[in-house]
C-alpha positions in Angstrom: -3.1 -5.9 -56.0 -6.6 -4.3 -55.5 -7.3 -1.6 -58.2 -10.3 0.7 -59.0 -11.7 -2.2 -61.7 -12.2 -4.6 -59.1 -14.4 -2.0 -57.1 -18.0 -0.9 -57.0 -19.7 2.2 -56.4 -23.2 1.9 -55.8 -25.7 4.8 -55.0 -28.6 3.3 -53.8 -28.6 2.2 -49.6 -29.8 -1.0 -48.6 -30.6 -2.0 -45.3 -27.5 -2.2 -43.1 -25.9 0.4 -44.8 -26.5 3.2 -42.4 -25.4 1.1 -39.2 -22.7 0.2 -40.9 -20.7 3.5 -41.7 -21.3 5.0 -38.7 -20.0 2.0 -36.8 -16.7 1.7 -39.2 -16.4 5.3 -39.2 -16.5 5.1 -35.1 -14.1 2.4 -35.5 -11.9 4.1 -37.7 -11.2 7.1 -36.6 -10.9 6.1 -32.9 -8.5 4.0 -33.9 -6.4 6.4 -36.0 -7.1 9.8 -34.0 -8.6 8.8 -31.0 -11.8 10.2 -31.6 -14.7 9.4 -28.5 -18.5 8.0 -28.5 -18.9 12.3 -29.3 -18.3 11.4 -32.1 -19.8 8.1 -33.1 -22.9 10.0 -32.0 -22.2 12.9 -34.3 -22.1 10.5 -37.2 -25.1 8.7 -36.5 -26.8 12.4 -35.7 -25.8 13.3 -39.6 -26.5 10.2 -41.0 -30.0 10.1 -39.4 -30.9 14.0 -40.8 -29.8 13.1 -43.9 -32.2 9.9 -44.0 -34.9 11.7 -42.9 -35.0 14.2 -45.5 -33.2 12.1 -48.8 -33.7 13.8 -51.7 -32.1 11.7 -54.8 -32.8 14.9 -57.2 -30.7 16.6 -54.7 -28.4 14.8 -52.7 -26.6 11.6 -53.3 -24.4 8.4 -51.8 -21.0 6.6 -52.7 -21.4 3.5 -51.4 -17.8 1.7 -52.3 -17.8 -2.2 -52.5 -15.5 -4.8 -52.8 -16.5 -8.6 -52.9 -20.0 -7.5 -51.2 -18.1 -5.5 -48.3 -18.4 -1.4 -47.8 -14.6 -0.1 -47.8 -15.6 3.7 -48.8 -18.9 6.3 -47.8 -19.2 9.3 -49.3 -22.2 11.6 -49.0 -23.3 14.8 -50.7 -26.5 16.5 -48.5 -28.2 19.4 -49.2 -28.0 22.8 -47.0 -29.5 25.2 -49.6 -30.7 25.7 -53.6 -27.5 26.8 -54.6 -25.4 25.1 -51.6 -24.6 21.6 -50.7 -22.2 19.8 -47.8 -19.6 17.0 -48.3 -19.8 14.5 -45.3 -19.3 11.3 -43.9 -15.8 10.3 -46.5 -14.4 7.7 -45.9 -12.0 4.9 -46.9 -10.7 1.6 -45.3 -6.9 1.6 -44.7 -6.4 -1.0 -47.1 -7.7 0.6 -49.8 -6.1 4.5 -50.0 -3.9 5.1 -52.6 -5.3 3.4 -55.2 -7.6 6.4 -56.7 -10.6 5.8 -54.8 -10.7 9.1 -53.0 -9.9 10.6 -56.5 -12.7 9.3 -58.3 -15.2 10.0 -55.5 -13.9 13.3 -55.6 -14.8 13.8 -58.8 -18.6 12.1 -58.8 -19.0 14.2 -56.2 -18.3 17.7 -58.1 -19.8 15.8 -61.2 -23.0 15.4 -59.2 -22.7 18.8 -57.5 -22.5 20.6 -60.7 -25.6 18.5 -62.4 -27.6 19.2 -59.3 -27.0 22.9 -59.9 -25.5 23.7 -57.0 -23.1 27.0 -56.7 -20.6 26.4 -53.7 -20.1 23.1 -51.6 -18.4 23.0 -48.0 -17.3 20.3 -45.3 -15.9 20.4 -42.3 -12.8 18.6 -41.0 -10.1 18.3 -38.6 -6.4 19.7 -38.7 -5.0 15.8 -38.1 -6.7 14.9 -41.4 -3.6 15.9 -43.4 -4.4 13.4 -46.1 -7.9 14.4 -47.2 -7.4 18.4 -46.1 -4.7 17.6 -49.1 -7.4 16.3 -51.7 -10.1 18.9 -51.0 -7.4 21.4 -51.7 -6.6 19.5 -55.4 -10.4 19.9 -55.5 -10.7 23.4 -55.3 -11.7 24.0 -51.6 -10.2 26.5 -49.6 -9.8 26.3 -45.9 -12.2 29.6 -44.7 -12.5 28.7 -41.1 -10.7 27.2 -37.9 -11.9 26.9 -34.4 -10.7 24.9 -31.2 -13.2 21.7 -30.1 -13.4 19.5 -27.9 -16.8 18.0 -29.9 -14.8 14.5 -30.4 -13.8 13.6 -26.9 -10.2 15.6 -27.5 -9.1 18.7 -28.1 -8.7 19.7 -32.2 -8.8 22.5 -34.4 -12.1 22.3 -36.4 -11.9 23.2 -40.3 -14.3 24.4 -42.5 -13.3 24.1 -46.6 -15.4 26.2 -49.2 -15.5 25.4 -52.3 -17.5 27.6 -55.1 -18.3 27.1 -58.6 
């Protein structure tokens, strides 16, 4: 059985990296929610502004790894000084339930707070029971729903807030 010792978390992105999660997260949630090219183009929209304008001192990656393969993304960019956004999570089927999303969780507020940041947000969907469920352990608070077709399907768009 896989457990948390037998994987790593990297922050630095090497080539391939990019490409990469936005093609599994295409993959992914087409698969499980039937999500359109709308939205393999929104992820490689975000991952590309985020790129562009990296700051380390400000923003960071989880890059999750085990035996040299990605199986988990997470990615903390910067909106304002004192506010940040939580994007791009994800985790391979194979490999929820073990912690992982737990302890990303976690470097991501340990990160947030270092980076002096007051309030963090991210937007979701209403099918995403399962991680709607951990930002809510987290402290977020759903503040706003709107209907969207953005996807390639009609949804109910959420936006979580979360402040320190």
């Amino acid at each position: 059985m896989i457990g948390l010792k037998d994987i790593t978390i990297r922050n630095q992105l090497q080539p391939g990296d990019l490409g990469y999660v936005i093609h599994r997260h295409s993959v992914l949630y087409h698969k499980d929610y039937g999500f359109g090219l709308d939205f393999e183009s929104y992820v490689a929209r975000g991952i590309f502004e985020f790129y562009h304008s990296y700051d380390p001192h400000r923003e960071r990656i989880w890059i999750c790894e085990h035996e040299n393969k990605i199986i988990g993304f997470l990615l903390l960019i910067s909106r304002s000084e004192s506010c940040a956004q939580l994007r791009y999570f994800y985790l391979e089927p194979e490999y929820r339930g073990i912690g992982l999303g737990k302890k990303l969780m976690t470097l991501f507020l340990d990160f947030l707070k270092k980076a002096g940041y007051k309030s963090s947000y991210l937007w979701t969907t209403n099918e995403l029971f399962a991680a709607a469920s951990l930002y809510r352990r987290h402290g977020y608070k759903l503040t706003e729903e709107k209907p969207s077709t953005s996807f390639g399907k009609h949804l109910i768009e959420q936006r979580y807030d979360l402040v320190l």
